[in-house]
C-alpha positions as a printed NumPy array, in Angstrom:
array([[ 62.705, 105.184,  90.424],
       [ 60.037, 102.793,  88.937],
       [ 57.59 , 105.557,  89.268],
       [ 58.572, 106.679,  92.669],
       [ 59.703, 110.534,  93.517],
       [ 63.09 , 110.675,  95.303],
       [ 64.68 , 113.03 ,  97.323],
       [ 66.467, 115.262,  95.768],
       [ 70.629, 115.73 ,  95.705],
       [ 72.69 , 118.883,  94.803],
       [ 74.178, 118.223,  91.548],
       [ 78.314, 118.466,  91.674],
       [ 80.151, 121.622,  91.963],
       [ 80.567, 120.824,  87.887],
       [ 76.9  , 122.414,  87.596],
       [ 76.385, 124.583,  90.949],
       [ 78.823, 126.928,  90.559],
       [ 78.155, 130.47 ,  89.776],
       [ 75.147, 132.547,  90.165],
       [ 71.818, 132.91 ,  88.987],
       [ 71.572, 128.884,  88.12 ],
       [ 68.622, 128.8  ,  86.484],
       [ 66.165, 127.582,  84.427],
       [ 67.706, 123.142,  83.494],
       [ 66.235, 121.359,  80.82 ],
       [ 67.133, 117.904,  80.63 ],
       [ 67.354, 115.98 ,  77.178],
       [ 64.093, 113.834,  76.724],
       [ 67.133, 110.39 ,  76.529],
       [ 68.642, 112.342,  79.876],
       [ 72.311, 112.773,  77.866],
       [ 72.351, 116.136,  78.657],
       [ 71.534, 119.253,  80.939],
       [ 70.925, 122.699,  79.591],
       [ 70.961, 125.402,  82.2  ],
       [ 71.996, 129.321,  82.877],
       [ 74.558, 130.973,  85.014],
       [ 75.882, 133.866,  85.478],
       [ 79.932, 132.526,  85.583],
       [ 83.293, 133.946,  85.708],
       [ 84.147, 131.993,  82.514],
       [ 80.878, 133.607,  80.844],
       [ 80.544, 135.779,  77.714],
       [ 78.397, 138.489,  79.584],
       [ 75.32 , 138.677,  82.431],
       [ 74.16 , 135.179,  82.202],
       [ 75.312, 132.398,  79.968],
       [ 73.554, 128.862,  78.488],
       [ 75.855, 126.277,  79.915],
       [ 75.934, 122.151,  79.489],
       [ 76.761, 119.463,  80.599],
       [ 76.573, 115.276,  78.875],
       [ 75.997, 112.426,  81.28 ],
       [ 79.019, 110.364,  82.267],
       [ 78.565, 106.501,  81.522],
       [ 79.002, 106.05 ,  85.494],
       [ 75.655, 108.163,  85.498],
       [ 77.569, 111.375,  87.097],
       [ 77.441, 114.924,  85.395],
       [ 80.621, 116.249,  83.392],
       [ 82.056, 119.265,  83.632],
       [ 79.661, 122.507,  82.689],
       [ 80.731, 123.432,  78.853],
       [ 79.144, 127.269,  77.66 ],
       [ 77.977, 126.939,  74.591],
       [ 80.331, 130.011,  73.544],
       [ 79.75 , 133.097,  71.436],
       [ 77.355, 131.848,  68.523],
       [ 74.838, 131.268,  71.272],
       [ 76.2  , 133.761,  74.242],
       [ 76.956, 137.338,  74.225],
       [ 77.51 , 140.056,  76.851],
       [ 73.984, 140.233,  77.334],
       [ 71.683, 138.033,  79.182],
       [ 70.878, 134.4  ,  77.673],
       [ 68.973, 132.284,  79.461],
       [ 65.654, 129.486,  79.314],
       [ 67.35 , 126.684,  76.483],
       [ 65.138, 124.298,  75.761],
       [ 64.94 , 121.553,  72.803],
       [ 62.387, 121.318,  70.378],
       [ 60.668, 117.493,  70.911],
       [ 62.295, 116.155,  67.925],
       [ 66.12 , 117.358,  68.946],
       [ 65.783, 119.549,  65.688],
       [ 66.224, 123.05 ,  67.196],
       [ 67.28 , 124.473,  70.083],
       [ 65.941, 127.732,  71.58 ],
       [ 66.44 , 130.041,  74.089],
       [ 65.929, 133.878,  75.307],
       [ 68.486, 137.009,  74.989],
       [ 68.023, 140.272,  76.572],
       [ 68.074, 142.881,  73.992],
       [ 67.125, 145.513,  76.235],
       [ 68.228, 147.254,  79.449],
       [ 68.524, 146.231,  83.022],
       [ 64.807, 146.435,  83.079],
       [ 64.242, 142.977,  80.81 ],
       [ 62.32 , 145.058,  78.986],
       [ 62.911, 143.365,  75.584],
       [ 63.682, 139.847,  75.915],
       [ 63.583, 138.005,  72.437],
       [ 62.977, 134.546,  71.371],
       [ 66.08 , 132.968,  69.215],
       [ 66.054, 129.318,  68.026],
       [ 69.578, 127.579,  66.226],
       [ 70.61 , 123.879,  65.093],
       [ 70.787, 121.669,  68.208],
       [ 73.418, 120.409,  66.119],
       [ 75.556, 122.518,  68.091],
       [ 75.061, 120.53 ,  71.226],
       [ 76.943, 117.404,  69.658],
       [ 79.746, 119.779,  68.603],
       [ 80.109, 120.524,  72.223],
       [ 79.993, 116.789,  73.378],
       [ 83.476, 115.285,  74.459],
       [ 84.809, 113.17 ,  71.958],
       [ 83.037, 114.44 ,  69.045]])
């Protein structure tokens, strides 16, 4: 805080659970965290999960971002473009060996379909 580093704290069991948790990007206002897993509620090998601040400042519960975004293969790396516009993230369209990993962008509309309350 006020330009300090702190320690850092485990997020909740809400975010740290699975396997694989990889690659978080946090929303330039810090509403919400993007991140992979590999899950048993996932679509396939890994899955883009997220998750919208709470107004006491706590994480919610992870939401996947379900089947337009995640398939059986592996998704992974979501970012946000700088002006919320698009989001992006990477798909394994190969074998095992990551040998073909693609590039896909969407709407980052879809993230406030997935907020609560929306």
């Amino acid at each position: 805080m006020d330009g300090e580093y702190e320690d850092p704290k485990p997020l909740s069991e809400a975010i740290n659970t699975g396997t694989y948790l990889n690659h978080p990007f946090i929303a330039p206002d810090e509403s919400y965290l993007l991140w992979d897993a590999k899950r048993e509620d996932g679509y396939g090998d890994s899955d883009i999960y997220i998750s919208f601040r709470q107004d006491d400042g706590s994480w919610g519960a992870a939401i996947n971002l379900g089947d337009k975004i995640n398939t059986d293969a592996w998704e992974a790396s979501a970012s946000v473009t700088p002006d919320g516009e698009y989001l992006f993230f990477n798909r394994n369209m190969g074998s095992d060996e990551y040998e073909d990993v693609d590039i896909f962008w969407v709407d980052a509309g879809i993230i406030e379909t997935l907020r609560p309350g929306s």
